[in-house]
N, C-alpha and C positions, 0 to 999 in steps of 0.2 A: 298464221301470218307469214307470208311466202316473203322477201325482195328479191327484187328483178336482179340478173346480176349483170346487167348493163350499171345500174347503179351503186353496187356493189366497187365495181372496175376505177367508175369514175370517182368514186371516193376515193378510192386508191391512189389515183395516178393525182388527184389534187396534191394527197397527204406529201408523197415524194417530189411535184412540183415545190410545194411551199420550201420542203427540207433543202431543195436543189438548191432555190433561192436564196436560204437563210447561210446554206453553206458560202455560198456567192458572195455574198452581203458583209460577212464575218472576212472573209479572205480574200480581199480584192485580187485580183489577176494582175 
């Protein structure tokens, strides 16, 4: 069972989007 690692990538960059956001969320600017 191979994954593609285009998909691989974009799991990634969601996981680190979410964290950006939740960093964001917690400590307004």
């Amino acid at each position: 069972m191979e994954v593609p690692l285009e998909a691989f990538v974009m799991l990634y960059y969601l996981l680190i989007t979410l964290n950006f956001y939740n960093v964001h969320s917690l400590k307004p600017l």
